[in-house]
Every structure is written in C-alpha cells, then in structure tokens.
BAVEX-359250 format. One record per residue (C-alpha): residue number from 1; x, y, z. Coordinates in steps of 0.02 Angstrom, whole numbers, plus 50000, padded with zeros to 5 digits. Layout:
N
(pafi NUM; (X; Y; Z))
...
This chain:
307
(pafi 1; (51005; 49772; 49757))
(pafi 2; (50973; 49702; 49940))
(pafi 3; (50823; 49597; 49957))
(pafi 4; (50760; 49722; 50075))
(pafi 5; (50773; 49893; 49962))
(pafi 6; (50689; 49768; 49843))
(pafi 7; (50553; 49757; 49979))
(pafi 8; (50535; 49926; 50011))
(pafi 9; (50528; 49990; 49835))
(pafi 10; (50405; 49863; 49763))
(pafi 11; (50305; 49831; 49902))
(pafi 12; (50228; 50017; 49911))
(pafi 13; (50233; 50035; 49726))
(pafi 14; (50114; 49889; 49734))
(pafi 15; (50013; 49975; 49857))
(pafi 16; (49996; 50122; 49759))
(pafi 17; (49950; 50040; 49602))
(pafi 18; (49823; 49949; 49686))
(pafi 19; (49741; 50105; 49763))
(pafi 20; (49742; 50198; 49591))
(pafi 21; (49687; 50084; 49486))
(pafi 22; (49557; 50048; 49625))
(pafi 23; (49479; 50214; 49586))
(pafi 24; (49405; 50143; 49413))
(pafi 25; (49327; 49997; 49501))
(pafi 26; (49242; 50125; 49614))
(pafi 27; (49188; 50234; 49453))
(pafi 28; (49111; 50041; 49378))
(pafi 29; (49028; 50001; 49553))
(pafi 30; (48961; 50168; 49554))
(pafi 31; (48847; 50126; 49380))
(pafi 32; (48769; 49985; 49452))
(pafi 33; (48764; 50022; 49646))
(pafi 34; (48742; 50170; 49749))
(pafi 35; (48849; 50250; 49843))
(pafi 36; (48823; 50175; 50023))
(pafi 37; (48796; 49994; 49983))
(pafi 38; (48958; 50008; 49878))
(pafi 39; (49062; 50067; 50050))
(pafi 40; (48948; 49936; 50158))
(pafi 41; (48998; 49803; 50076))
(pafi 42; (49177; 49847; 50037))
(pafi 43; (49201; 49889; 50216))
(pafi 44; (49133; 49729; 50270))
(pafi 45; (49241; 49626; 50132))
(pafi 46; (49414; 49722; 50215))
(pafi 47; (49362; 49667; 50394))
(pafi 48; (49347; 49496; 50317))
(pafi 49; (49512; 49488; 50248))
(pafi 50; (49590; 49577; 50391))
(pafi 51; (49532; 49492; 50530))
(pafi 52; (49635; 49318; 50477))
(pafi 53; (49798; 49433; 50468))
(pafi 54; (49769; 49500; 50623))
(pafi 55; (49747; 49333; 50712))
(pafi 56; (49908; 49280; 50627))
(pafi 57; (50009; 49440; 50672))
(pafi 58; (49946; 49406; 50844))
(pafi 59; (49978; 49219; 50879))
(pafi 60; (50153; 49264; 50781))
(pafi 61; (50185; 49396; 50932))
(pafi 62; (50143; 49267; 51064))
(pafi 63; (50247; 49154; 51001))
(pafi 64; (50385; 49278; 51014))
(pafi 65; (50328; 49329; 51161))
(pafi 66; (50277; 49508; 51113))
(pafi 67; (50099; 49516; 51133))
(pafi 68; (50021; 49632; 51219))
(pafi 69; (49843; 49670; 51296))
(pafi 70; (49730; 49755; 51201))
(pafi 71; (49665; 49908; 51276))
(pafi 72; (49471; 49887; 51217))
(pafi 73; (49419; 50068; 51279))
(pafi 74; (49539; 50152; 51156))
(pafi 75; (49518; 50015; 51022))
(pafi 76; (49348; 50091; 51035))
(pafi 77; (49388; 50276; 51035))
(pafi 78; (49505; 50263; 50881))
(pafi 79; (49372; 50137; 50795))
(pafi 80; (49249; 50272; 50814))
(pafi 81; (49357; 50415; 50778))
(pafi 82; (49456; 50357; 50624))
(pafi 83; (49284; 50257; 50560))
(pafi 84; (49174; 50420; 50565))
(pafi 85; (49310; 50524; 50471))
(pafi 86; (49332; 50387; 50353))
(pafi 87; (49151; 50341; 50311))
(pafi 88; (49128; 50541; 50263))
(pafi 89; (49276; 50511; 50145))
(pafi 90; (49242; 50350; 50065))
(pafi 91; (49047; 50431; 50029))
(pafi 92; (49103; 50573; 49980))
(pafi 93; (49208; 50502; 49852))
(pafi 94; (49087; 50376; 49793))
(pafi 95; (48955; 50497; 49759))
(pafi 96; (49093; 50619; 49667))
(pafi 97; (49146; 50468; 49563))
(pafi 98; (48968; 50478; 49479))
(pafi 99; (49004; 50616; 49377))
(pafi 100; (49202; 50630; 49353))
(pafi 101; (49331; 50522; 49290))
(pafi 102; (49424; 50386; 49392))
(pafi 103; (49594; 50484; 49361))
(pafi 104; (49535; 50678; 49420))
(pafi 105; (49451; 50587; 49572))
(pafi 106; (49621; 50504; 49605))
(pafi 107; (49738; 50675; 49601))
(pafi 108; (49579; 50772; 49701))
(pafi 109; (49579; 50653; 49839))
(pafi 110; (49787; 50653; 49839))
(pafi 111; (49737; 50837; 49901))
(pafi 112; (49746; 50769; 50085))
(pafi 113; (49916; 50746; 50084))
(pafi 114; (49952; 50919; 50096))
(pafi 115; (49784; 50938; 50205))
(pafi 116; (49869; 50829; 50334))
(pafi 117; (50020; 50952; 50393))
(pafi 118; (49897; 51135; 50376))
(pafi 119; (49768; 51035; 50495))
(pafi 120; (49912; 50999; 50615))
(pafi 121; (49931; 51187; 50649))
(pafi 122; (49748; 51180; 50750))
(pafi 123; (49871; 51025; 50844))
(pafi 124; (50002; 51148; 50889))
(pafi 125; (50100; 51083; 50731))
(pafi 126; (50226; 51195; 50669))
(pafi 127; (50196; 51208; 50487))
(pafi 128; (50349; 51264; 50368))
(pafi 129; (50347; 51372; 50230))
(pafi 130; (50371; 51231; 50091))
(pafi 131; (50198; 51170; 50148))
(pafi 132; (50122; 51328; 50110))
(pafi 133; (50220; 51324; 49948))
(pafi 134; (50132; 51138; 49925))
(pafi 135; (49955; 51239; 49980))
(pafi 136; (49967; 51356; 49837))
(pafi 137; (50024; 51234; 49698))
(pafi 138; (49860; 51127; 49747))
(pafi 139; (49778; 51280; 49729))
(pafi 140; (49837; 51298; 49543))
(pafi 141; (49819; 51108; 49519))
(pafi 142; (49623; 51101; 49573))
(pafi 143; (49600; 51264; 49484))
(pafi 144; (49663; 51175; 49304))
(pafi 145; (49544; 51016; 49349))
(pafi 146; (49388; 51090; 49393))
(pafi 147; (49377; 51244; 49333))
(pafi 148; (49349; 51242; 49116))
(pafi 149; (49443; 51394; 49033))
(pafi 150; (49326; 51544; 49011))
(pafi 151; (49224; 51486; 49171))
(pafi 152; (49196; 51608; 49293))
(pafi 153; (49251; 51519; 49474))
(pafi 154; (49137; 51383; 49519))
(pafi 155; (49170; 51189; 49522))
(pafi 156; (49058; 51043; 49466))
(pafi 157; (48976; 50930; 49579))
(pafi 158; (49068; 50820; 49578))
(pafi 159; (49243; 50890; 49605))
(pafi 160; (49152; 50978; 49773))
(pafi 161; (49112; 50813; 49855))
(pafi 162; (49284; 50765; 49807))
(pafi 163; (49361; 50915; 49881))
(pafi 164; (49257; 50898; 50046))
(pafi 165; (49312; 50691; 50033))
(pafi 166; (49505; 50768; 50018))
(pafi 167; (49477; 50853; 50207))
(pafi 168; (49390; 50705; 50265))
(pafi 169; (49525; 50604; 50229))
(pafi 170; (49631; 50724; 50292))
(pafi 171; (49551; 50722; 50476))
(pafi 172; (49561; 50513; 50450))
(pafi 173; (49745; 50523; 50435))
(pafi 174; (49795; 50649; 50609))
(pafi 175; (49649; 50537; 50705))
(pafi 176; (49744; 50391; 50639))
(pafi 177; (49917; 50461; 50653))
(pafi 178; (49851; 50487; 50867))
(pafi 179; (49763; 50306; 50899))
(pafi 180; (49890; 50202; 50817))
(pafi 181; (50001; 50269; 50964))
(pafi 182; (49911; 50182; 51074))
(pafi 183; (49843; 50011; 50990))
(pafi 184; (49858; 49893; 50867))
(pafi 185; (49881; 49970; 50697))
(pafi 186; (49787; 49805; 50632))
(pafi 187; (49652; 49810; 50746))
(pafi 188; (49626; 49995; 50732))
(pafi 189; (49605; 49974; 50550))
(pafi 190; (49471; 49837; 50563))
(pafi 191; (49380; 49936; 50682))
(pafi 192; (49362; 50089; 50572))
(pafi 193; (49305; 49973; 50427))
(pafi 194; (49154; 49905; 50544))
(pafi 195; (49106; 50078; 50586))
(pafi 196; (49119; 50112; 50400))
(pafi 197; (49019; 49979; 50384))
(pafi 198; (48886; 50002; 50495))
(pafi 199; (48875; 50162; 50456))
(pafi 200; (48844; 50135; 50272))
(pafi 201; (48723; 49982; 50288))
(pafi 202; (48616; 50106; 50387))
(pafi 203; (48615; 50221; 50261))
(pafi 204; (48585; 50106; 50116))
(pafi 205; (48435; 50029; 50227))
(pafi 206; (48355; 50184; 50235))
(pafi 207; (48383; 50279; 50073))
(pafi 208; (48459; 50179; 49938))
(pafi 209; (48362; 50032; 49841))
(pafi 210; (48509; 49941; 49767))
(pafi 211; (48464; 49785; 49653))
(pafi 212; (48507; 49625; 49646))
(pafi 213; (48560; 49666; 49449))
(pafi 214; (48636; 49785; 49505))
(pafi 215; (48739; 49684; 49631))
(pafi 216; (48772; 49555; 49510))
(pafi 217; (48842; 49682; 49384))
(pafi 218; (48963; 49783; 49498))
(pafi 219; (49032; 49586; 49595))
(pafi 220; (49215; 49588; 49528))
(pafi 221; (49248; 49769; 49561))
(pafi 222; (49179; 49768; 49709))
(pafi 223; (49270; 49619; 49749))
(pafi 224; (49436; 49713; 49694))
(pafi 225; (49400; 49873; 49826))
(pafi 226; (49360; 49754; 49962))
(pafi 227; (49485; 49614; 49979))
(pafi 228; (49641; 49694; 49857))
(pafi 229; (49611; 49899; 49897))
(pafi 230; (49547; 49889; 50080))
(pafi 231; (49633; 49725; 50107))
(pafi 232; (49803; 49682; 50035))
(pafi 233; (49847; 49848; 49985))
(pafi 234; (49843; 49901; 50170))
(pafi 235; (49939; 49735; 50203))
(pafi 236; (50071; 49795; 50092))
(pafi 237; (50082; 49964; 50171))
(pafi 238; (50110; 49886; 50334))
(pafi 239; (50249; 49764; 50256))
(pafi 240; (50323; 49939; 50174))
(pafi 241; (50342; 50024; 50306))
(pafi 242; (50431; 49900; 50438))
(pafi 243; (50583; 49952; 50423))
(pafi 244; (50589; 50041; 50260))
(pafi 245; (50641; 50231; 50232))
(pafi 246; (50501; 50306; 50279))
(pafi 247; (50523; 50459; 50134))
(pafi 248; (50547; 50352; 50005))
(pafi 249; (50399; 50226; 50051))
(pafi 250; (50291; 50382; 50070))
(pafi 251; (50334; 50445; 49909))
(pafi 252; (50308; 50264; 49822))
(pafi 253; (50124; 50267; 49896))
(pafi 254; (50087; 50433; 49851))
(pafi 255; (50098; 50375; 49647))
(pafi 256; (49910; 50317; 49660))
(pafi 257; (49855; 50465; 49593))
(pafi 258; (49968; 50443; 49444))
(pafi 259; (49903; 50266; 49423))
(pafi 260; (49737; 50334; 49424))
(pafi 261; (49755; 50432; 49295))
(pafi 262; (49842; 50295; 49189))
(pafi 263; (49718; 50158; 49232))
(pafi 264; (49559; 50272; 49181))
(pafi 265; (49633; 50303; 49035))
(pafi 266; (49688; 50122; 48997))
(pafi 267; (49536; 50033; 49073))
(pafi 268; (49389; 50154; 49047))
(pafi 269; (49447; 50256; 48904))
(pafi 270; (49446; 50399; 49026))
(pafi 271; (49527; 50547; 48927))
(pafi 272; (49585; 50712; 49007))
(pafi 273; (49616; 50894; 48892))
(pafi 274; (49789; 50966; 48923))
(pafi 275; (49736; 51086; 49049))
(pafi 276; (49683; 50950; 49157))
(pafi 277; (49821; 50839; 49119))
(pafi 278; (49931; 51003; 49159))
(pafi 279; (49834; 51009; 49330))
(pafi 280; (49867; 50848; 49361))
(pafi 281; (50054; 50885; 49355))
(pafi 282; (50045; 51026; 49467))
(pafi 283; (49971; 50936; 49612))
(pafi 284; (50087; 50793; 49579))
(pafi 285; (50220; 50907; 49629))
(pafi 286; (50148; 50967; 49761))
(pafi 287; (50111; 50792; 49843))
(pafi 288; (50266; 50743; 49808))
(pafi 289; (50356; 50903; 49880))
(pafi 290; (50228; 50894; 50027))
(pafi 291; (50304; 50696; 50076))
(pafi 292; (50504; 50758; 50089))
(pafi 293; (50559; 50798; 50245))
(pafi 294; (50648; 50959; 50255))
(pafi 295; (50796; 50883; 50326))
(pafi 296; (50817; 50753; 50195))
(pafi 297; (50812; 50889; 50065))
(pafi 298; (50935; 51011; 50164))
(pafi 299; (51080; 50836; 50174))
(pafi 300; (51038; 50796; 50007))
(pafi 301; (51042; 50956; 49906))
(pafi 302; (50966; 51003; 49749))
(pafi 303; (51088; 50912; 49638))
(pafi 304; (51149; 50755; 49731))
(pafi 305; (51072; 50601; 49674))
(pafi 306; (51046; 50456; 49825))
(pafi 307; (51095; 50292; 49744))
C-alpha cells in the first residue's frame, strides 16, 4: 500500500476514534463541571492549540509564495455564524450527556449527517431519494434508542437536547460548508472556537458555580476534548482530506459513533440492551449510506469490491 492510501485511511480513522472516544471524556467532565464551563474552557484550549498551526500553515504558504490576504470582514461573518451554531451544539450535547450514555450520545449526534443534505433543500439543494431513504432509517434508529418497548412515544431528556444538538450541528456544517469558500479553513475554525468560547464563559459567569474540586477532578478529560478532540483531531481531518478520496475519508470519520459506543462500554462500563444496540445499527447504516455519493455507487455496483 502507497504511503499516501496509508495516509488517507489512518489519518481519519484516527480522527474518528478521537472524536468517539471523546464523547466519554465529555460524559466524566460533565460529573464534575457544568455544562458551559466545560465548552469555555475546551473552546479556549482548541484556539490554543490551533493558533501555533495556523501560524505555521501560514509562514509555510509564504514561503511558497501562496499566501494570501485575509479578508477580516468575512473571517468575522463565518466566526460568528459557524461559532453561534456550534456553541448551541456543543451545549446541547453537554447538558444531554448528563443523563445518557457516552455511546447513544455519540450515534444521536451522528444524526446530522443526514440533517446536512434535507437542510440543503431550504438552499435550493436537490435532495435524492436515497437521502430520504437515510431520513427514515434514522427515524427507526432514534426510535430503538430513545424510546423503551411498551412506551407510548415520548423521549427522555436527554436524548431531546441531543436531538436538538444533532440540527445544531447540522446548521454548523452548511454555514461551514459556505465560509470556508471564502477564508481560511484554519482561521475559520479558531474563530468559531472563540465565539464558542465567549459565549460559554458568559454563560458560566452568570449561571453556573463550577468549583475548583470540581475543576481539579474533570483536568485530564478536559484536557483530552480541548487539545486532542478540538485540536488534533481537526488537524487530522485537514491532513485527511488533502488530497484523499473524499468518500472514503468521509466514511472513515463518520465511525465516531461506533467508537463511541465501544469506548463507553470499554472505559465507563456503559452497557446498551439489544434494542438499543439494534438502533445503533440502523443509524449506522444510514450515516454510512447518507456519505456515498450516488455516482460512486452507480460505477461501482452492488457487488464490485474497490481494492
């Protein structure tokens, strides 16, 4: 195997292993801390290890001679854009963590991936009828996780804040998806972390009392969300994805919610009954079946293997 498939396979699998297991740091901060000073100082740990790699990346470019100006009016725009839609997902999902396992919050959240192309129909996105296919089988998936057999339709608490943190994250991505057109893909991501930031240092400020025991007790996870989930894993993505298959790399980072599920289990002793578990499968498919591009499964056919 080339060096560079080598790259592009183990690169996002790293990603995605760091952004599961990442979920059961969350569910450990989330004992000791609340919600907002978790995000406020996890935000403000990826802007610390980002902003180094960005002044690399740049003086690298310059050096090349491929720098360009930043455009600080849309820098701010797509700061304040991607940062707002962002800071509703990452509380959201902090506050749902409180009362559900690491590995349902991981394969809830993966609900934005098929989010992502339904919202692009209000953008004049043409949406096929796969993703609709993809729509239902979430459907079945969050009905298996949230809802107990013999329950009449309702979902916990905590599965609702993760739902509402799935189409926040959604709206991140398309606002994403339009600013990174038109600045650095760097940049853009450290300003959305400072608006996360800020955002959530307000809030803790004014309604949260965290405690210095409680600081001391959630350090190393939170040290894990900031600098290797905010900060390297988004590294890696970036490294993925230049020049990589962009299917494949797609489909590699979409396994966090499988290693979710595997590091609750292994790290917190998380354990889901076979309904859930069967739930989990469902929307697995569907995330999976959401990230193929139509094309690549009309040259490829249902048998063919790709070597």
């Amino acid at each position: 195997m080339k060096p560079n498939a080598i790259r592009h396979i183990v690169v996002p699998l790293t990603a995605a292993m760091i952004w599961g297991t990442a979920f059961v740091f969350q569910s450990l901060c989330a004992r000791s801390l609340p919600p907002f000073t978790v995000n406020a100082l996890r935000s403000f740990l990826a802007v610390a290890v980002l902003t180094p790699f960005s002044a690399l990346l740049t003086r690298a470019r310059r050096r090349r001679g491929e720098a360009h100006k930043t455009d600080w009016k849309r820098l701010l725009r797509g700061s304040l854009a991607c940062g707002t839609f962002l800071f509703l997902g990452t509380g959201l999902q902090q506050m749902g963590l409180a009362t559900t396992t690491a590995g349902k919050a991981g394969f809830i959240t993966a609900f934005y991936v098929v989010l992502v192309p339904v919202f692009g129909v209000f953008l004049k996105k043409r949406v096929g009828a796969r993703i609709w296919l993809c729509v239902g089988l979430v459907a079945l998936g969050l009905w298996l996780l949230c809802i107990r057999a013999g329950e009449t339709l309702s979902v916990e608490p905590g599965d609702g804040l993760l739902i509402g943190c799935a189409v926040a994250y959604a709206c991140q991505v398309l606002s994403v998806d339009r600013f990174a057109q038109q600045t650095d893909s760097i940049q853009l991501s450290i300003g959305q972390f400072l608006v996360v930031g800020l955002a959530s240092g307000v809030l803790s400020l004014l309604a949260e009392t965290p405690t210095v025991a409680g600081l001391q007790a959630a350090l190393w996870p939170l040290l894990y969300i900031g600098v290797m989930s905010s900060g390297v894993a988004y590294t890696l993505q970036v490294v993925a994805q230049r020049g990589g298959n962009p299917t494949l790399v797609s489909l590699l980072l979409g396994m966090e919610s499988v290693f979710s599920v595997l590091a609750g289990a292994l790290i917190l002793g998380d354990r889901l009954s076979p309904r859930e578990y069967a739930g989990c499968a469902v929307m697995l498919v569907a995330v999976v079946l959401a990230q193929v591009p139509v094309e690549k499964m009309r040259r490829s056919g249902p048998c063919n293997r790709s070597a």
